[in-house]
mmCIF file of the N, C-alpha and C atoms, coordinates in Angstrom:
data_MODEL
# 
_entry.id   MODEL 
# 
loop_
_atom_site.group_PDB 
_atom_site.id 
_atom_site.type_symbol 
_atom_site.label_atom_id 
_atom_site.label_alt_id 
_atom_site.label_comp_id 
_atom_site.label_asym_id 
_atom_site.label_entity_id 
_atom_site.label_seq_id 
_atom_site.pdbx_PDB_ins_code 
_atom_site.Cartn_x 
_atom_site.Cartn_y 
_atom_site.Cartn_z 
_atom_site.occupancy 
_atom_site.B_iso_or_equiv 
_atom_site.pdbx_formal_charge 
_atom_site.auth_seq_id 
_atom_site.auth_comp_id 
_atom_site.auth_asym_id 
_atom_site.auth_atom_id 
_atom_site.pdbx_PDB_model_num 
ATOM 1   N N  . UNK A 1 1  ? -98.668 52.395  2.409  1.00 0.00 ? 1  UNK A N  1 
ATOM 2   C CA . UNK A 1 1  ? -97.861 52.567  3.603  1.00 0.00 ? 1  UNK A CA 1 
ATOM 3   C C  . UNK A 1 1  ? -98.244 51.544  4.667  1.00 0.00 ? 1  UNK A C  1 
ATOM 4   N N  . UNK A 1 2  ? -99.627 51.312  4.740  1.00 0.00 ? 2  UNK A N  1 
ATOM 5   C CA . UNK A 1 2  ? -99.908 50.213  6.341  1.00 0.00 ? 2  UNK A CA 1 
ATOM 6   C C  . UNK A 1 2  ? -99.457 48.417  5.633  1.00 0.00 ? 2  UNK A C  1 
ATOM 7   N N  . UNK A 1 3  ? -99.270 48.491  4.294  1.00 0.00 ? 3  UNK A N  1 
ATOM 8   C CA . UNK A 1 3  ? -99.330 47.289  3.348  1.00 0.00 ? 3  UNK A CA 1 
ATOM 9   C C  . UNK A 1 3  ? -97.727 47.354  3.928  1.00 0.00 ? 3  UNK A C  1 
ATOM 10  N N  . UNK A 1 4  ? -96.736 48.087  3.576  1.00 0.00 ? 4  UNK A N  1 
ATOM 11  C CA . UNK A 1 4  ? -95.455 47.884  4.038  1.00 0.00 ? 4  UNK A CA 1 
ATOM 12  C C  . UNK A 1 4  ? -95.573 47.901  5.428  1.00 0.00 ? 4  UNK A C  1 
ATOM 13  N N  . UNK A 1 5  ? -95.695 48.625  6.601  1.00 0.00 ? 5  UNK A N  1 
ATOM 14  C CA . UNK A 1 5  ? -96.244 48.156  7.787  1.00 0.00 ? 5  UNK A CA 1 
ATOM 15  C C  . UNK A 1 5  ? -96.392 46.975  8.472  1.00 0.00 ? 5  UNK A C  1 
ATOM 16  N N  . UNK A 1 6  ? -97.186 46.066  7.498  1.00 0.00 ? 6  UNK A N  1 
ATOM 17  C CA . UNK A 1 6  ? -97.531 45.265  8.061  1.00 0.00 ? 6  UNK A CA 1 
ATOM 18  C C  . UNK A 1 6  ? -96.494 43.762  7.653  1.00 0.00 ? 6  UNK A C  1 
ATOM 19  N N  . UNK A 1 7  ? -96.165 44.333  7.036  1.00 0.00 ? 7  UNK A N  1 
ATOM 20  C CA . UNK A 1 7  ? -95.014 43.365  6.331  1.00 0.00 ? 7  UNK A CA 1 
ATOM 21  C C  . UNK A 1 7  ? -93.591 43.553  7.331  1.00 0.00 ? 7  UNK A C  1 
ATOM 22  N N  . UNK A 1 8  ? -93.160 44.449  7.592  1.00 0.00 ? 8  UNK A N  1 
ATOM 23  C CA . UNK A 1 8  ? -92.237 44.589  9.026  1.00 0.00 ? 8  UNK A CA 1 
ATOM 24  C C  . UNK A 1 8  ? -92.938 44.203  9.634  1.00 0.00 ? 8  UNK A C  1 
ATOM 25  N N  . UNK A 1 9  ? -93.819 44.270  10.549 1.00 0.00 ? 9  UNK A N  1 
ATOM 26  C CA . UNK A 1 9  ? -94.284 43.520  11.386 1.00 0.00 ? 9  UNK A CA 1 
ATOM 27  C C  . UNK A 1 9  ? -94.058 42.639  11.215 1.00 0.00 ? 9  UNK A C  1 
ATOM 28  N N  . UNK A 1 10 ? -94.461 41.514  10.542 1.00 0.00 ? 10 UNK A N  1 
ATOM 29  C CA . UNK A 1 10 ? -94.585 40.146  10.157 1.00 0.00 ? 10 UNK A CA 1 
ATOM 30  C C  . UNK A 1 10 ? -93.326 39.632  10.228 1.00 0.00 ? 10 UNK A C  1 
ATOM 31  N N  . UNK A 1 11 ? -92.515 40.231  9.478  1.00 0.00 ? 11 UNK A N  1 
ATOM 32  C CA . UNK A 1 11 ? -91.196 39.445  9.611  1.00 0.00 ? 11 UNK A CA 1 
ATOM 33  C C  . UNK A 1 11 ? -90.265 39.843  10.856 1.00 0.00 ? 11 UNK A C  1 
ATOM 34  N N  . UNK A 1 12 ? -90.954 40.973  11.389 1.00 0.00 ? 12 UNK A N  1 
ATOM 35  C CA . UNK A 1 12 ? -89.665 40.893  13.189 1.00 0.00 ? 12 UNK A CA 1 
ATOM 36  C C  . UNK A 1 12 ? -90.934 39.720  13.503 1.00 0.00 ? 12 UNK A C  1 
ATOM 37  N N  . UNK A 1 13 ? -91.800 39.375  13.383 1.00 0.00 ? 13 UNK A N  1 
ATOM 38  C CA . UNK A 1 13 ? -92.159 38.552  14.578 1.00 0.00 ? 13 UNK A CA 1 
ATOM 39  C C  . UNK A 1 13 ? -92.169 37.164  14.293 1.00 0.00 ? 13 UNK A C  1 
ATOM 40  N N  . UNK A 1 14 ? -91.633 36.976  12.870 1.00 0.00 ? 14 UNK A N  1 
ATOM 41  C CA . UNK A 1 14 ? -90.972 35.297  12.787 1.00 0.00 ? 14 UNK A CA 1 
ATOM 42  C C  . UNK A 1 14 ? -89.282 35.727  13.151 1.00 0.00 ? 14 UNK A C  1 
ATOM 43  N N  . UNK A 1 15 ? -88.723 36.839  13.076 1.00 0.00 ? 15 UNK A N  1 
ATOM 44  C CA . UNK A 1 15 ? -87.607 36.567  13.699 1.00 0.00 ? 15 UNK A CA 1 
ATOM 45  C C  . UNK A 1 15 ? -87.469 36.523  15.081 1.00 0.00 ? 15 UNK A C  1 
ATOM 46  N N  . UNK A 1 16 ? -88.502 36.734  15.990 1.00 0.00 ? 16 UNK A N  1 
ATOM 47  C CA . UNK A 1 16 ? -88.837 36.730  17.212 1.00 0.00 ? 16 UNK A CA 1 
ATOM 48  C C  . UNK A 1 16 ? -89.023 35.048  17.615 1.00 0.00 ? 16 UNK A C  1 
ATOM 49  N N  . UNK A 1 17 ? -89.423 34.630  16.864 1.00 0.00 ? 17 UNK A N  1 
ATOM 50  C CA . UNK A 1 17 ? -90.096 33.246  17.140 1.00 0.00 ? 17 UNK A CA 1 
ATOM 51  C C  . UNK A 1 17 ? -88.635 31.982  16.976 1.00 0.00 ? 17 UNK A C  1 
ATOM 52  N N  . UNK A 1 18 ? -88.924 31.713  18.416 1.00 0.00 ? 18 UNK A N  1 
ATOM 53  C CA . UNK A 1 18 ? -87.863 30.663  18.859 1.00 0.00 ? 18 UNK A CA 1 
ATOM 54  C C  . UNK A 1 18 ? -88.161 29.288  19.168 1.00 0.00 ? 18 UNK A C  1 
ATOM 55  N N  . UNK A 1 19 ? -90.041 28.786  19.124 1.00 0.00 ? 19 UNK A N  1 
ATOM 56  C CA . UNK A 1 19 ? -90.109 27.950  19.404 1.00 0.00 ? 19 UNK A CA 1 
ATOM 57  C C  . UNK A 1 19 ? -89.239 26.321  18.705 1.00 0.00 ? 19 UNK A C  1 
ATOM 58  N N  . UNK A 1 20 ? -88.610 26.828  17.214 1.00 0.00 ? 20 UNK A N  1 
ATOM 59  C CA . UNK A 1 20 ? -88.059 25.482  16.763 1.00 0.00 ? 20 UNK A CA 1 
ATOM 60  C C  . UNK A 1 20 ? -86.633 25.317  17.167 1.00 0.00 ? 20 UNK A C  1 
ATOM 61  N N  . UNK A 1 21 ? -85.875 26.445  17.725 1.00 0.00 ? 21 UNK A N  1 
ATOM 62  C CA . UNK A 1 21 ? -84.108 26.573  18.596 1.00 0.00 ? 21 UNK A CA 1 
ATOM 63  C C  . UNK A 1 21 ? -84.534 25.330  19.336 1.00 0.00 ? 21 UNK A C  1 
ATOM 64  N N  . UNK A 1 22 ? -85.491 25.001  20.158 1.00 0.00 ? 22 UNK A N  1 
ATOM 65  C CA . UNK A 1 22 ? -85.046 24.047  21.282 1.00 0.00 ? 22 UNK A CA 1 
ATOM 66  C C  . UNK A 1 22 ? -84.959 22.448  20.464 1.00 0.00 ? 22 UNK A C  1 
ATOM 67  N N  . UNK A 1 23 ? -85.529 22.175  19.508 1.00 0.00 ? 23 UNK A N  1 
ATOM 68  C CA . UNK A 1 23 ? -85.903 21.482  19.433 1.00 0.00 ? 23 UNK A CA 1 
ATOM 69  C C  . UNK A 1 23 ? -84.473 20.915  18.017 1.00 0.00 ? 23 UNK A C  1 
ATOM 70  N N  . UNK A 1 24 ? -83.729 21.582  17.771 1.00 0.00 ? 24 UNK A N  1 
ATOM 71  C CA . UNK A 1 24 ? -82.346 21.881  16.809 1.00 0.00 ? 24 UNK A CA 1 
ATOM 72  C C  . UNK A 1 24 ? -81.383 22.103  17.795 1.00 0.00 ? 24 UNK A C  1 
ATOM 73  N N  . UNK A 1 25 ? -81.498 22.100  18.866 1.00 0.00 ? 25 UNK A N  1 
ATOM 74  C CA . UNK A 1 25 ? -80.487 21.866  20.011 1.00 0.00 ? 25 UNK A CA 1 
ATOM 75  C C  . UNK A 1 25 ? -80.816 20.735  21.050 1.00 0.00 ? 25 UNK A C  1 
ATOM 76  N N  . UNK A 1 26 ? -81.655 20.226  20.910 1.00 0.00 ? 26 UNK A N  1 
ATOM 77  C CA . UNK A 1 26 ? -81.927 18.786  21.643 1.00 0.00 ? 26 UNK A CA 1 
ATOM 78  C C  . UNK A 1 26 ? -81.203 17.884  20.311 1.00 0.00 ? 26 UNK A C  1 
ATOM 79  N N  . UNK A 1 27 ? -81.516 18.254  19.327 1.00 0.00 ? 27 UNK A N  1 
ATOM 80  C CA . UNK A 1 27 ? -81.097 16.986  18.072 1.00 0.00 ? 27 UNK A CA 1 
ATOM 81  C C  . UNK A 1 27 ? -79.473 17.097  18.123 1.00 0.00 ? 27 UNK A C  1 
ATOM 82  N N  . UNK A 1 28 ? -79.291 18.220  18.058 1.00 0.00 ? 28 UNK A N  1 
ATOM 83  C CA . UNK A 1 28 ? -77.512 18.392  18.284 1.00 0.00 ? 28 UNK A CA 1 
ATOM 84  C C  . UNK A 1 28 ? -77.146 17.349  19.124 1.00 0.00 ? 28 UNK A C  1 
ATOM 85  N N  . UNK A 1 29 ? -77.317 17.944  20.348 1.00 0.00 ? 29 UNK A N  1 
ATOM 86  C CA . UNK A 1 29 ? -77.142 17.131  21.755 1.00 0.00 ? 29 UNK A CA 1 
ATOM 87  C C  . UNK A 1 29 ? -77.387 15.732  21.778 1.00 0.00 ? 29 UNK A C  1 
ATOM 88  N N  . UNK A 1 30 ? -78.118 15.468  21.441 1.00 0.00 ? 30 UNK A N  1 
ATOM 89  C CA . UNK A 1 30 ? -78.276 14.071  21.402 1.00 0.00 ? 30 UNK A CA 1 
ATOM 90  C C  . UNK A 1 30 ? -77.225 13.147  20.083 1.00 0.00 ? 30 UNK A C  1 
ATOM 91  N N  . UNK A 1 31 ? -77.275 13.912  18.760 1.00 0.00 ? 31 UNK A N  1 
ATOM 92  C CA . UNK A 1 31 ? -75.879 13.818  18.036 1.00 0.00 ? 31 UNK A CA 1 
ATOM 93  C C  . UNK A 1 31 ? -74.651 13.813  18.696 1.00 0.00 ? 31 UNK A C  1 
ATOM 94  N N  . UNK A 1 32 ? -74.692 14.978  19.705 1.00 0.00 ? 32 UNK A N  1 
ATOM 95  C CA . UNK A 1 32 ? -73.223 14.686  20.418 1.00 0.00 ? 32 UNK A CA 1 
ATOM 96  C C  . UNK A 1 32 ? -72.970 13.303  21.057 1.00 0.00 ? 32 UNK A C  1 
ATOM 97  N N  . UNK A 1 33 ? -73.953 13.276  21.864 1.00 0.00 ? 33 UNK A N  1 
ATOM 98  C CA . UNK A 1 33 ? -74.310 12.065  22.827 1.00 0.00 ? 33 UNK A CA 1 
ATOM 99  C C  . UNK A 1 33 ? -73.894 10.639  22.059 1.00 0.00 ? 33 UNK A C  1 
ATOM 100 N N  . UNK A 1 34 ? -74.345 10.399  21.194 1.00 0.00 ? 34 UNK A N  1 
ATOM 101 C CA . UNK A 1 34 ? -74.377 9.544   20.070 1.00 0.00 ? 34 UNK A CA 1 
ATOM 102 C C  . UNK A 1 34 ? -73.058 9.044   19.645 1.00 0.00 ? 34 UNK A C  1 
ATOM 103 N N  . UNK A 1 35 ? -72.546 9.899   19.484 1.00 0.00 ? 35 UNK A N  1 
ATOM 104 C CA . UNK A 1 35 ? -70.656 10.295  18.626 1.00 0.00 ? 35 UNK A CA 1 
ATOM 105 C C  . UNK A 1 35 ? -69.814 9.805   19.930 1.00 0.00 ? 35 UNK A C  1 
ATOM 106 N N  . UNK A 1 36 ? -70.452 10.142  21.110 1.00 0.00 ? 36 UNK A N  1 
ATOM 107 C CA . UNK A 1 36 ? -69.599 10.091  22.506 1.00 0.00 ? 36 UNK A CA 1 
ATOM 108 C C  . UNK A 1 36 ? -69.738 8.536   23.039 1.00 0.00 ? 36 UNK A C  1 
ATOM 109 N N  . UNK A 1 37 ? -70.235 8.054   22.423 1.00 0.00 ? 37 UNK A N  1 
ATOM 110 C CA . UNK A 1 37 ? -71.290 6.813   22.740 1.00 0.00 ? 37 UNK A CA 1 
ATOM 111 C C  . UNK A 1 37 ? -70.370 5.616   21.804 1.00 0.00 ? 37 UNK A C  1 
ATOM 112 N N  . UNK A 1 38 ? -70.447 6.135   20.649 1.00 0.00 ? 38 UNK A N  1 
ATOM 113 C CA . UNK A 1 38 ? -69.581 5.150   19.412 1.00 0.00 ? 38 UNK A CA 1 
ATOM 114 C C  . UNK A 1 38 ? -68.138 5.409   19.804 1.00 0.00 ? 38 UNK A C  1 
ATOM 115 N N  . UNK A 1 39 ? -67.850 6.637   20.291 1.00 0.00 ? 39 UNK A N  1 
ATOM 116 C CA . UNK A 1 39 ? -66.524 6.153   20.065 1.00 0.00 ? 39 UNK A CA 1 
ATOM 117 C C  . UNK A 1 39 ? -65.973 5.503   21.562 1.00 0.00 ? 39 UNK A C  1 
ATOM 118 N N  . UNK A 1 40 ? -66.737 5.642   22.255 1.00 0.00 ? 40 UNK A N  1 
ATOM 119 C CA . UNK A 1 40 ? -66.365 4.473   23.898 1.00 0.00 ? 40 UNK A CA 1 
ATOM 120 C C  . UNK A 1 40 ? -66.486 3.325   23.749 1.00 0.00 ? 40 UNK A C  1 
ATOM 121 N N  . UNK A 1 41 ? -67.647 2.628   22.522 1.00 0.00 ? 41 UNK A N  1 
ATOM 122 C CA . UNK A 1 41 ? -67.721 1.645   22.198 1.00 0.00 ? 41 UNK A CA 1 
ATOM 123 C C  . UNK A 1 41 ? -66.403 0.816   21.559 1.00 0.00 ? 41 UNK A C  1 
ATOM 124 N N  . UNK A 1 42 ? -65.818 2.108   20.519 1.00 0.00 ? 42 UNK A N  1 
ATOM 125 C CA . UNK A 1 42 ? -64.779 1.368   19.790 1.00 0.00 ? 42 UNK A CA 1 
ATOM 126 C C  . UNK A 1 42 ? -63.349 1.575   20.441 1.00 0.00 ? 42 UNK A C  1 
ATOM 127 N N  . UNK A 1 43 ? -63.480 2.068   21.509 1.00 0.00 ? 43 UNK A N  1 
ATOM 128 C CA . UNK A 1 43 ? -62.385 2.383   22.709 1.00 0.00 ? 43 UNK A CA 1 
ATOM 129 C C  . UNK A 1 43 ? -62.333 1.000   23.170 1.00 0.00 ? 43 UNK A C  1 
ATOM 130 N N  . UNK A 1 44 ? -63.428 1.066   23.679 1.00 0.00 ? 44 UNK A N  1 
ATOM 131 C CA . UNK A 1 44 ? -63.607 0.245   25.333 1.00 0.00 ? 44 UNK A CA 1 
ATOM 132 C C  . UNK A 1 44 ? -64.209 -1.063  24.837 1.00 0.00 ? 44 UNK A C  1 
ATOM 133 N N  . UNK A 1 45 ? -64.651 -1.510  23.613 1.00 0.00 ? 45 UNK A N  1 
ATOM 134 C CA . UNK A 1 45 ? -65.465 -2.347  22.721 1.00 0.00 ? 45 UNK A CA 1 
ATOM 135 C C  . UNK A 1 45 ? -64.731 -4.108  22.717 1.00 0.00 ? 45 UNK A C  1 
ATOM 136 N N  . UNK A 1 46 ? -63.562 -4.002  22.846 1.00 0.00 ? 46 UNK A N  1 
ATOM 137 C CA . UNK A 1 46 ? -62.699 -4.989  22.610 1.00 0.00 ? 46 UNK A CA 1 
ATOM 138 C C  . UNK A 1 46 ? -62.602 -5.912  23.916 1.00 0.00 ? 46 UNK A C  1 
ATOM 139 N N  . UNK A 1 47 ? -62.397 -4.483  24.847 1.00 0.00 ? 47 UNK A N  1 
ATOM 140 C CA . UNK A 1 47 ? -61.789 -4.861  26.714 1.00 0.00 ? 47 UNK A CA 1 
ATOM 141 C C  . UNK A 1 47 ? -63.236 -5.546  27.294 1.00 0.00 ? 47 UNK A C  1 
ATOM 142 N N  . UNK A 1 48 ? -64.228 -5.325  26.940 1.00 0.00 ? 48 UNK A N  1 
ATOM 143 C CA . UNK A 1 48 ? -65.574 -4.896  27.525 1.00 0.00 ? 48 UNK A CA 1 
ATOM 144 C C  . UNK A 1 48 ? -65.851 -6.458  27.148 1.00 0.00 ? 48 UNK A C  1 
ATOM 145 N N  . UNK A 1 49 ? -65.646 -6.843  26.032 1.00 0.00 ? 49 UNK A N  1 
ATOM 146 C CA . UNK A 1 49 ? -65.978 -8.401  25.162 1.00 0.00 ? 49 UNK A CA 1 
ATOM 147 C C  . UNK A 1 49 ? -65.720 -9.109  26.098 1.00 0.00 ? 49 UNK A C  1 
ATOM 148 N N  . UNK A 1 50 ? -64.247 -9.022  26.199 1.00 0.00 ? 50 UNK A N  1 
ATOM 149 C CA . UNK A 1 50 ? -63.213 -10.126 26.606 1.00 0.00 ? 50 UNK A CA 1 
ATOM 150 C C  . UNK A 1 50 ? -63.623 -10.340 28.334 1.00 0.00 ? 50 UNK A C  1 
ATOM 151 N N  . UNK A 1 51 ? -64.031 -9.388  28.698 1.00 0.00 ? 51 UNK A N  1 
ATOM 152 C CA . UNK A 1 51 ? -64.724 -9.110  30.307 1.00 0.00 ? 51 UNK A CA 1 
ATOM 153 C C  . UNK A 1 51 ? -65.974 -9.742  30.456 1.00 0.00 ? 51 UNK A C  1 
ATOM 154 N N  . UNK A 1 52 ? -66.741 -9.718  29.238 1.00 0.00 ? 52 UNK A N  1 
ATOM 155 C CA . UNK A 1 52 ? -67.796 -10.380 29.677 1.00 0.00 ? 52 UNK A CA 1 
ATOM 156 C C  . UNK A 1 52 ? -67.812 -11.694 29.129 1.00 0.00 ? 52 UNK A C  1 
ATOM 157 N N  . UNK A 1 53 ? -67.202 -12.377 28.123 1.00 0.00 ? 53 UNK A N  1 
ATOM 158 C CA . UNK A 1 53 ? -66.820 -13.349 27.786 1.00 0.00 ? 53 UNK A CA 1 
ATOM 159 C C  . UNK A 1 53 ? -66.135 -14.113 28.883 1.00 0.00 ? 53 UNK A C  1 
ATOM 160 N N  . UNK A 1 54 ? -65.411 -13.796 29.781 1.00 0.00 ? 54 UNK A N  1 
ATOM 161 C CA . UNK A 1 54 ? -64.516 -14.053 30.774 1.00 0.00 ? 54 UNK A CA 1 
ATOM 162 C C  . UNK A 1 54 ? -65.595 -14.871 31.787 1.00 0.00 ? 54 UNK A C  1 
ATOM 163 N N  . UNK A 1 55 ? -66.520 -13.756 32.369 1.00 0.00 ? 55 UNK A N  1 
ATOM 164 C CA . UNK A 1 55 ? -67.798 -14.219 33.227 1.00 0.00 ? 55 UNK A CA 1 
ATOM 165 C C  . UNK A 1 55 ? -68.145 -14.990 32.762 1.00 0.00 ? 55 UNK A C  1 
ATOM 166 N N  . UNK A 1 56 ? -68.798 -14.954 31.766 1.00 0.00 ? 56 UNK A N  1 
ATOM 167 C CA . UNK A 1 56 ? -69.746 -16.375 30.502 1.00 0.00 ? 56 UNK A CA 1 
ATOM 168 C C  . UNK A 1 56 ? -68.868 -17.413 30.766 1.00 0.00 ? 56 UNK A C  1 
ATOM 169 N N  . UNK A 1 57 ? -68.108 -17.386 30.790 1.00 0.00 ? 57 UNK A N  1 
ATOM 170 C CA . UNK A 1 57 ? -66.996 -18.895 30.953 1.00 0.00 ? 57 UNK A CA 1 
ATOM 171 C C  . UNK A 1 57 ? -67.187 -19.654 32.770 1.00 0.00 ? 57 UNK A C  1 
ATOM 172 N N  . UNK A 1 58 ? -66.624 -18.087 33.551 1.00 0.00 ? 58 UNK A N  1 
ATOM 173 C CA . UNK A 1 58 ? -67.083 -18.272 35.028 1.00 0.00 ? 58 UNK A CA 1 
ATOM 174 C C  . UNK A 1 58 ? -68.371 -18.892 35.253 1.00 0.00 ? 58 UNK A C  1 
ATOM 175 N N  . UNK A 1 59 ? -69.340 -18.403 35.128 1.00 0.00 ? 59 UNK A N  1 
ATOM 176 C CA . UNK A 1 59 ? -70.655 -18.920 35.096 1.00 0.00 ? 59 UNK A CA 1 
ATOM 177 C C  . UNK A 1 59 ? -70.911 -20.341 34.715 1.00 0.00 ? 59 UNK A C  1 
ATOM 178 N N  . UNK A 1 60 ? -70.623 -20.562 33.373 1.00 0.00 ? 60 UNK A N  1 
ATOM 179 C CA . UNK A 1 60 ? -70.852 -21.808 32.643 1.00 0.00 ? 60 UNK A CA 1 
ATOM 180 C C  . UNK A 1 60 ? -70.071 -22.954 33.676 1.00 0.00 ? 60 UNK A C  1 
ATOM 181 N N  . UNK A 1 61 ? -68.981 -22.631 34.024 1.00 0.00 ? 61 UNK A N  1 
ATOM 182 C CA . UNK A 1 61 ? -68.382 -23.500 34.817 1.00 0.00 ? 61 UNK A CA 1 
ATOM 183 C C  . UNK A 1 61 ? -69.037 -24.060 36.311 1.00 0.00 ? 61 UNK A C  1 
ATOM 184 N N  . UNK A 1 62 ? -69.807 -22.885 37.270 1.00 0.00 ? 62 UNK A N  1 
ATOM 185 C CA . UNK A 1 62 ? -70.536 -23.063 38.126 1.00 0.00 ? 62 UNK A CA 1 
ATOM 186 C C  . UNK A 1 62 ? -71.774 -23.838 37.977 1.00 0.00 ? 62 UNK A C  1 
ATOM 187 N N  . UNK A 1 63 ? -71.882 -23.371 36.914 1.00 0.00 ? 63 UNK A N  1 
ATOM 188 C CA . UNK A 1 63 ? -73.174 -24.309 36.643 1.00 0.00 ? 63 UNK A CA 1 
ATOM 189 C C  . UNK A 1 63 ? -72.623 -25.429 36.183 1.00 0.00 ? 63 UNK A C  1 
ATOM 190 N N  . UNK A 1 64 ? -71.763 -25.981 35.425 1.00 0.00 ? 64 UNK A N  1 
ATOM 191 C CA . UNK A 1 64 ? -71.728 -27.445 35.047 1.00 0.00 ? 64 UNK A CA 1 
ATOM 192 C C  . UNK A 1 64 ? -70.959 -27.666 36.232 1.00 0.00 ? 64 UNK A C  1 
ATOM 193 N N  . UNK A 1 65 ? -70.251 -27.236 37.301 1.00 0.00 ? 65 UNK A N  1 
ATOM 194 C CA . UNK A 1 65 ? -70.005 -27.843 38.803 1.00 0.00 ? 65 UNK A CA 1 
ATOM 195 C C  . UNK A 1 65 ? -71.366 -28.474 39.587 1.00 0.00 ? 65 UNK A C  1 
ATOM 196 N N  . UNK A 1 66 ? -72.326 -27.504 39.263 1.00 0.00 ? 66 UNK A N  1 
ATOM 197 C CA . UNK A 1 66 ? -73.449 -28.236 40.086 1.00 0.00 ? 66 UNK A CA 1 
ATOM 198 C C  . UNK A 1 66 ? -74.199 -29.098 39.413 1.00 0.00 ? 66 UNK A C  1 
ATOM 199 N N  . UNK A 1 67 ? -74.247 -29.177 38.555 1.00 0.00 ? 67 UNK A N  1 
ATOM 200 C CA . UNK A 1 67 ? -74.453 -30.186 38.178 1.00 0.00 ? 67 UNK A CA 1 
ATOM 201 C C  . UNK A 1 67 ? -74.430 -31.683 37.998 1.00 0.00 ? 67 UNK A C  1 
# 
């Protein structure tokens, strides 16, 4: 009887135990983050080029003016 006893015990108190939830919801989250991340890239990925390519040109030009 204390042999079964102790065996309930044992297992409510790994079902009690939450320390690994945080750490399977930071990985999620940061998966989300990730997914939210790639797809702005392949949104915004094209416009973003051509914008900074644009400057790179601006620039290059200032400088071979002073030159």
């Amino acid at each position: 009887m204390h042999g079964v006893m102790r065996s309930l015990r044992s297992r409510s108190s790994l079902l009690a135990d939450t320390r690994g939830a945080n750490l399977v919801e930071y990985i999620i989250l940061v998966g989300v983050i990730a997914l939210i991340a790639i797809a702005g890239f392949k949104a915004f990925g094209n416009n973003v080029r051509a914008k900074v390519d644009e400057q790179a040109g601006s620039v290059s030009g200032i400088n071979g003016a002073a030159q």
